[in-house]
VEXDREN-2710 file (C-alpha; in Angstrom, 1 decimal):
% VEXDREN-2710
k/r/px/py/pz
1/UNK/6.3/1.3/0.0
2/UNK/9.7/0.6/2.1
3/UNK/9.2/2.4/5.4
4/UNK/10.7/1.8/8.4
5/UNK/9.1/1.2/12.4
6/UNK/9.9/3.6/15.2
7/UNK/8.6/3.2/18.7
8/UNK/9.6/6.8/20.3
9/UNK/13.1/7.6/18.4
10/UNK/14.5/3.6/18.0
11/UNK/14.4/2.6/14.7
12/UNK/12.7/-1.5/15.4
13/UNK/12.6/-2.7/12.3
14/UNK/11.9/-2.4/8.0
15/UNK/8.5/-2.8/6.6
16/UNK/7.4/-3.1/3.0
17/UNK/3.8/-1.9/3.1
18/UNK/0.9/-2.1/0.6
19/UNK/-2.5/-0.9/0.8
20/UNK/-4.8/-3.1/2.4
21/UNK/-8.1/-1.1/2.5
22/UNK/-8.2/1.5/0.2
23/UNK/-11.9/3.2/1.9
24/UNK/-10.1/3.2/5.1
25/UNK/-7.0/4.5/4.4
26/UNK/-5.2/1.1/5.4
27/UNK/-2.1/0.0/4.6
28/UNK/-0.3/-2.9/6.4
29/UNK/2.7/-5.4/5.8
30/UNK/5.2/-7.7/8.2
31/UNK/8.2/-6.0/9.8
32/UNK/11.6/-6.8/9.4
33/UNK/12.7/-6.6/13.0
34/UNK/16.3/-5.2/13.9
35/UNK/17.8/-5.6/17.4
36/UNK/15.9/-2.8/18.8
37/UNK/12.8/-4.7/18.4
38/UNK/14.2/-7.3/20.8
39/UNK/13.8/-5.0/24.3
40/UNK/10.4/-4.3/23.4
41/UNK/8.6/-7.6/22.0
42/UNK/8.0/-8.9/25.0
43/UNK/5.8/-6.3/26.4
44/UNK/4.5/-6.0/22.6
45/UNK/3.5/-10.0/22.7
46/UNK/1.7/-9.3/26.3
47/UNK/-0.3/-6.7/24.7
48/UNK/-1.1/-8.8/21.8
49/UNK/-2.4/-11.8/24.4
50/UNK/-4.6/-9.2/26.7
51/UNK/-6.0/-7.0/23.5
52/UNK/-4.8/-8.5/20.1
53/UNK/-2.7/-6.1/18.9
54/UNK/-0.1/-3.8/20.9
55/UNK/-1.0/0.0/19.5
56/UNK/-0.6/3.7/20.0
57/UNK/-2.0/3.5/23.4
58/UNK/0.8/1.4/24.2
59/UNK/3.7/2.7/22.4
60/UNK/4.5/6.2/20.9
61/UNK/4.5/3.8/17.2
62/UNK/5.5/6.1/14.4
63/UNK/6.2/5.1/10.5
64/UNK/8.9/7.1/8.7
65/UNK/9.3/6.3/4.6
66/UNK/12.8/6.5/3.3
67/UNK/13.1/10.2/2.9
68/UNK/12.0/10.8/6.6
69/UNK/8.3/11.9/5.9
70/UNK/6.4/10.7/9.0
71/UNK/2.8/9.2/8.1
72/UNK/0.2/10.6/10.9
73/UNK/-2.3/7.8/10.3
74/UNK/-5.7/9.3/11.7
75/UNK/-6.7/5.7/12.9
76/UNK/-3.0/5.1/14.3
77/UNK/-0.4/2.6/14.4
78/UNK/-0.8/-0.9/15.4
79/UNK/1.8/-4.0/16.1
80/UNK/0.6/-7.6/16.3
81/UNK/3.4/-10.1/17.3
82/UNK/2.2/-14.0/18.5
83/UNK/4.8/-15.5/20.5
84/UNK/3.2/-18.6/18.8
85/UNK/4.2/-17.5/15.2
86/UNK/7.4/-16.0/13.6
87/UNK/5.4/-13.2/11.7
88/UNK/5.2/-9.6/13.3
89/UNK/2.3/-7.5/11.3
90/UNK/2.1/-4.0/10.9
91/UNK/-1.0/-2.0/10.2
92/UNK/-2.0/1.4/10.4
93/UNK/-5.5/3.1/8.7
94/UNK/-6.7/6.4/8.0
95/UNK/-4.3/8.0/6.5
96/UNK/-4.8/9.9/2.7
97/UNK/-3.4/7.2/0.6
98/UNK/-3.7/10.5/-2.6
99/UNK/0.4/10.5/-1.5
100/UNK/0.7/6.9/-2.7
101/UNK/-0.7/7.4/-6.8
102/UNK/1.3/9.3/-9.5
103/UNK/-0.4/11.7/-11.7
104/UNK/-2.9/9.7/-13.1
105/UNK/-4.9/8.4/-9.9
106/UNK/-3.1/5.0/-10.8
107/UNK/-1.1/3.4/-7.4
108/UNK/2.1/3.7/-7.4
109/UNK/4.0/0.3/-6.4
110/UNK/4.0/0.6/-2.1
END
C-alpha cells in the first residue's frame, strides 16, 4: 500500500507499506524521504537516541493513501531514523486492517 508521511500538513516523504502484524493491526515499511523531511530529522534522530523511535507524542504524524483517506491508527504513528544508518522506518498499529482485503478476506497487495 503506497501512502504517503505527513507531520502536521508537510508532505515528508513516500512509503510503501505492508502488514507487519496482522493481530495488532501493524503495518510498517521505510520512507522515501522528500526535502521536507530534511527540517525535521534532526529533532526526529534526537528522539530516536533518548526513546527509540520519534512518535505521535512528538509530532502530529499522519498517513494519507493516494486517494487522501487518512488512517487513524489506534496505537499511533511512529518514526525511527538512526543517524548511524541510511534507512528511515515507519510503523504504525491498531488500525482495522478489514480496509486492506478484497471480497474474499484474501490481502490485497499493500
Amino acid at each position: 500500500m503506497r501512502a504517503f508521511l505527513y507531520i502536521d500538513n508537510d508532505n515528508v516523504g513516500e512509503v510503501n507499506f505492508s502488514i507487519i502484524d496482522e493481530s495488532m493491526g501493524g503495518i510498517g515499511g521505510n520512507l522515501i524521504a522528500n526535502d521536507n523531511y530534511k527540517k525535521y530529522q534532526p529533532t526526529i534522530q534526537q528522539h530516536f537516541e533518548k526513546q527509540g523511535i520519534s512518535n505521535v507524542d512528538n509530532f502530529n504524524f499522519r498517513i494519507l493513501l493516494k486517494d487522501n483517506t487518512e488512517l487513524k491508527p489506534e496505537g499511533g504513528i511512529g518514526v525511527t531514523d538512526s543517524a548511524d544508518f541510511n534507512e528511515i522506518y515507519v510503523e504504525s498499529a491498531g488500525l482495522d486492517l478489514s480496509q486492506f482485503k478484497n471480497d474474499d478476506g484474501q490481502k490485497n497487495a499493500l
